[in-house]
N, C-alpha and C positions, 0 to 999 in steps of 0.2 A: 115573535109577532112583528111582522112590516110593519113600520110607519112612513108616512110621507117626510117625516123631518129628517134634520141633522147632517145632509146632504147626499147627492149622488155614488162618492164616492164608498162612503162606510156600508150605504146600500148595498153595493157591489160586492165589496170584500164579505159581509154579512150572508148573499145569498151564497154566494162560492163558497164559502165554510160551511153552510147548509145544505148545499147539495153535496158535498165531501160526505158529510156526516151521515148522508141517509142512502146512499151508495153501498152495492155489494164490492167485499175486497176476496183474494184471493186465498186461503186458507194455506200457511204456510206449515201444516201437518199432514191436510191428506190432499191439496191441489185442488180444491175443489172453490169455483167462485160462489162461496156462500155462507160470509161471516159480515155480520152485522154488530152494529152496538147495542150494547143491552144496557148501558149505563156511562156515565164519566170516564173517557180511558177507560174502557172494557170493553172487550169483543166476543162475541161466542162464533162460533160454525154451528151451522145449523145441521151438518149431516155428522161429523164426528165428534161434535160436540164438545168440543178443544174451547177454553177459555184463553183469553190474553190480554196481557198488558199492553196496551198501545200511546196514541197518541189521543187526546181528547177528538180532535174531527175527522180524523186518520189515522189508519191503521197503525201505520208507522211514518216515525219523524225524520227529518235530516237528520239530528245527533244519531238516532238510535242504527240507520241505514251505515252512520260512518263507521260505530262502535261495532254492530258486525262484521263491515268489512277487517275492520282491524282485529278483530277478533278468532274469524277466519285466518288471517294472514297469519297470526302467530300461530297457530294449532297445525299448521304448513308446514313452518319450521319448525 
C-alpha cells in the first residue's frame, strides 16, 4: 500500500522492489520469459512448471549470481 509519508526517497526504493516483484524473469530450465512469484522467495514457470528458490523481489540475488559463478568455475576444473 502507497502512502504519502515517510519520504520521497523509501517511496522510490518501495516502488522499484515492487515492480521487480511483479515482473516476468527468465526461466532458467526451459528459457522461457515466464516465471513469476507464487509466494516469498518462490518462483514458478508458468510453461514447465519448474519451482525455485530465489530471492524475495527477484529472481536471483548478487550472492546467489556469485555463488554460481564460483560454482561453475570449480566443476571447470
Amino acid at each position: 500500500m502507497r502512502t504519502p509519508r515517510y519520504g520521497s526517497k523509501i517511496r522510490k526504493l518501495y516502488d522499484a522492489a515492487d515492480a521487480q516483484k511483479r515482473e516476468k524473469y527468465v526461466c532458467p530450465r526451459c528459457g522461457k520469459k515466464n516465471v513469476k512469484r507464487i509466494s516469498n522467495a518462490i518462483w514458478q514457470c508458468r510453461s514447465c512448471d519448474a519451482k525455485i528458490a530465489g530471492g524475495t523481489y527477484t529472481l536471483t540475488t548478487g550472492v546467489g549470481e556469485v555463488a554460481n559463478r564460483i560454482i561453475k568455475e570449480y566443476s571447470k576444473a
